[in-house]
N, C-alpha and C positions, 0 to 999 in steps of 0.2 A: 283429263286426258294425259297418258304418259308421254314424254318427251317425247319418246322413241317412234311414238305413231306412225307408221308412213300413212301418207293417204294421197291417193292419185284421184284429180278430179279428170272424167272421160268427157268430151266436147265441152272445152273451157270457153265460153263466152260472155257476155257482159256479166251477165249472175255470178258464172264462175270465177272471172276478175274480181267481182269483189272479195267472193270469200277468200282467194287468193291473198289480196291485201288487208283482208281482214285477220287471216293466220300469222304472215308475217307482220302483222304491227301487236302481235300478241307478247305481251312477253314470257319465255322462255320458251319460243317455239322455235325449232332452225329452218329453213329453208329447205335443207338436205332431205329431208324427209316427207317434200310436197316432191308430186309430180305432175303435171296437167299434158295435156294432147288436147292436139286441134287437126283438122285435115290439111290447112297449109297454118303451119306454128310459128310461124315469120315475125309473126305480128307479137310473139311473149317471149322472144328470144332475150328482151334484154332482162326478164327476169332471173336469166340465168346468172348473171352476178348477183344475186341475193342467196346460189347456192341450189334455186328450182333445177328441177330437172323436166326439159320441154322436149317433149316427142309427137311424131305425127301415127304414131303405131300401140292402138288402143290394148294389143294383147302385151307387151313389153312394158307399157306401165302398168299394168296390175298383179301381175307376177309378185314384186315384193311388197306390196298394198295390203294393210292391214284395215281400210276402210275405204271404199270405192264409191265415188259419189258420182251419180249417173249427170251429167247439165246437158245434155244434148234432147232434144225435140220428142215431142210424141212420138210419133211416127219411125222417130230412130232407136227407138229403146229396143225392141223385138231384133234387128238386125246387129243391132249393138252387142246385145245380151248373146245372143247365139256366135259373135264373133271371141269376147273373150270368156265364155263360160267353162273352154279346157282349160284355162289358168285358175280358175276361181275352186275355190277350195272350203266347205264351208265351216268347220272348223276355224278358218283361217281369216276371211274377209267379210267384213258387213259392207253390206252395199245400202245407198242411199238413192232414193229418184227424185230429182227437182220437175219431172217432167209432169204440169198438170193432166190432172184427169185418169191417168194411167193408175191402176188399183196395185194394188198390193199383191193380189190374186193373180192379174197377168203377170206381172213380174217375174211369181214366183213358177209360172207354167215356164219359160226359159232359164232358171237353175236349177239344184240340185236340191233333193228335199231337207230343209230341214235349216236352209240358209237366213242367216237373220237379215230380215229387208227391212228399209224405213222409206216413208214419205216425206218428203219434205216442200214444206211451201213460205218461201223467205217471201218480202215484196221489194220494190225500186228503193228502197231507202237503206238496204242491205249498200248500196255505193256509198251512203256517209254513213254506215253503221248503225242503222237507227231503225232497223226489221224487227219485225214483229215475227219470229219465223213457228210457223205449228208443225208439229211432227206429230205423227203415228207409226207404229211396228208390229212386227211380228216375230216370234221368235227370239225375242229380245230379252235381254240380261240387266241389269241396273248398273255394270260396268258400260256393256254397250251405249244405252242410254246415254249416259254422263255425255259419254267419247263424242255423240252426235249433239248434242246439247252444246258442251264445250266447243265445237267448231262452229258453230252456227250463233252461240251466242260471242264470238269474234264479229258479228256484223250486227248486231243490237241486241236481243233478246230473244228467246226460246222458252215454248212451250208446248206440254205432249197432251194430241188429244186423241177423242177415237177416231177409226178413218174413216164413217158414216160421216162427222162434221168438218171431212175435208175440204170440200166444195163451200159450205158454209164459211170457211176457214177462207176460202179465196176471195170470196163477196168482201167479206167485211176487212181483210187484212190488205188485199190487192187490188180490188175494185175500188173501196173504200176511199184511199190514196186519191183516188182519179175523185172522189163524191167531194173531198174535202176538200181539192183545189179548186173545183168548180167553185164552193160555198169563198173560199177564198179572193175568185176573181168577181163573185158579185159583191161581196162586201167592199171591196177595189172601187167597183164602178160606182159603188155608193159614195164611197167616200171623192171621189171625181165630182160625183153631184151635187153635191153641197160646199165644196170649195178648195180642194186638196189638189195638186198635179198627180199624172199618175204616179210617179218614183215614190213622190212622198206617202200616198195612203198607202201603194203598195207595200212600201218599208212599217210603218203603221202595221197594217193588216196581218204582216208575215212577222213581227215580234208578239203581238195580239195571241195570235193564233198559236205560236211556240209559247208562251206565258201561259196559257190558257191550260194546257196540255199539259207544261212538267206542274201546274200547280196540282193537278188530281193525280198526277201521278207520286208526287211528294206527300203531298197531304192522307192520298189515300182517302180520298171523299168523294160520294156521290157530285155528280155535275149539278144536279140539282139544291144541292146545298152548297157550289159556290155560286150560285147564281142567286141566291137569297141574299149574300153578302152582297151582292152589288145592285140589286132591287129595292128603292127605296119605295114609301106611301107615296103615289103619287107623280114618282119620280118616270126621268124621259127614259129608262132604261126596259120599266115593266111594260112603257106604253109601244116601245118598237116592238119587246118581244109579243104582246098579244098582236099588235096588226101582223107581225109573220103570223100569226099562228091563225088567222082570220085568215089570212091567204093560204093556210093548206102546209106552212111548213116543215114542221115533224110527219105531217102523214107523207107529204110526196118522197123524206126522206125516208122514210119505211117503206113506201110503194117501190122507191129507186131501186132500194137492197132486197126487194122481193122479187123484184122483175130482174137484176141482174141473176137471182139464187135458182128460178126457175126455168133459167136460159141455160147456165152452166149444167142443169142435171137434167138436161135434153138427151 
């Protein structure tokens, strides 16, 4: 992304707070060149010492916006889109929509033809940097691209996929988050039951479970091949994992992400 970027995020709210502070803890990025809007902006006023420019008037920030990233609601993109679209110029501004659900297709029924639009879907871990964020486009350039890529991988990682596996993309990247604390607070309660306070298994379980996770992510291995490492003949580690697996554990968890995937594309 060039320095020079401007980019105005339209209804800046907790998601948009992070990318917010995910831009500025970027280095070489200024502040002078974000703008965010809110309906009352009270509440981001103090990032104006970092240089932000905070306004409550969605047409006025996009104006010099070379990339417009939509954070406001389903429901408010339509009215949204129709309120700053005489500023938007498509030459000029890529627009981005955090808003699930909303296609690429309506979107683009509210600009002007030919405008480059992206999807984008960060998850809650976007607050300590740590998203997993998928995007899809249209109309898109591999300059574009970068420019969205590089903003978004300021709050952990980014990746482009098509927009048929958006919704897919929300099960497993956002719902996910919610499957993996639950698996988190049983393992918690387990460790309760056999002789731990909670602080202590909980502290236990939450470096467990980040260990677990940058090692396939470093190593670059199947989970199934680090779980051989830690499976002995015989040993107590094969015999928890088959009694889960006797109780239905990998299938309920494929059930889970199938029943949240068929809810979302209602």
């Amino acid at each position: 992304m060039d320095k020079n970027t401007k980019i105005a995020i339209i209804g800046c709210g907790n998601l948009g707070l992070s990318i917010v502070n995910g831009l500025l803890s970027s280095s070489g990025f200024d502040g002078k060149n974000l703008t965010v809007t809110k309906r009352h902006p009270e509440s981001l006023f103090y990032l104006q010492s970092q240089g932000v420019t905070v306004l409550a008037d969605n047409k006025e920030a996009v104006k010099d916006a070379d990339f417009v990233i939509l954070g406001v609601k389903p429901y408010n993109i339509k009215p949204v889109l129709q309120e700053i679209k005489p500023f938007l110029y498509k030459k000029k501004q890529v627009i981005a929509s955090l808003a699930a659900g909303v296609t690429i297709e309506r979107i683009k029924q509210e600009l002007e033809p030919g405008t480059t639009v992206f999807r984008v879907m960060p998850n809650i871990a976007a607050d300590i940097k740590e998203s997993i964020t998928c995007i899809c486009g249209e109309n898109f350039t591999p300059e574009s691209e970068d420019v969205v890529k590089s903003i978004f991988n300021s709050v952990g990682i980014s990746i482009t996929i098509e927009e048929h596996l958006m919704e897919a993309a929300t099960v497993l990247g956002a719902c996910g988050t919610a499957f993996v604390l639950r698996f988190m607070r049983a393992m918690t309660q387990g460790g309760i039951q056999i002789g731990f306070d909670a602080k202590t298994a909980n502290k236990i379980v939450n470096q467990t479970v980040k260990g677990a996770a940058e090692l396939i992510i470093q190593k670059g291995i199947h989970p199934e091949a680090a779980i051989d490492k830690v499976t002995t003949p015989k040993g107590s580690t094969i015999k928890g994992l088959n009694e889960m697996e006797h109780h239905g554990f990998s299938s309920a968890m494929v059930r889970g992400v199938v029943a949240s995937y068929e809810d979302i594309k209602k």
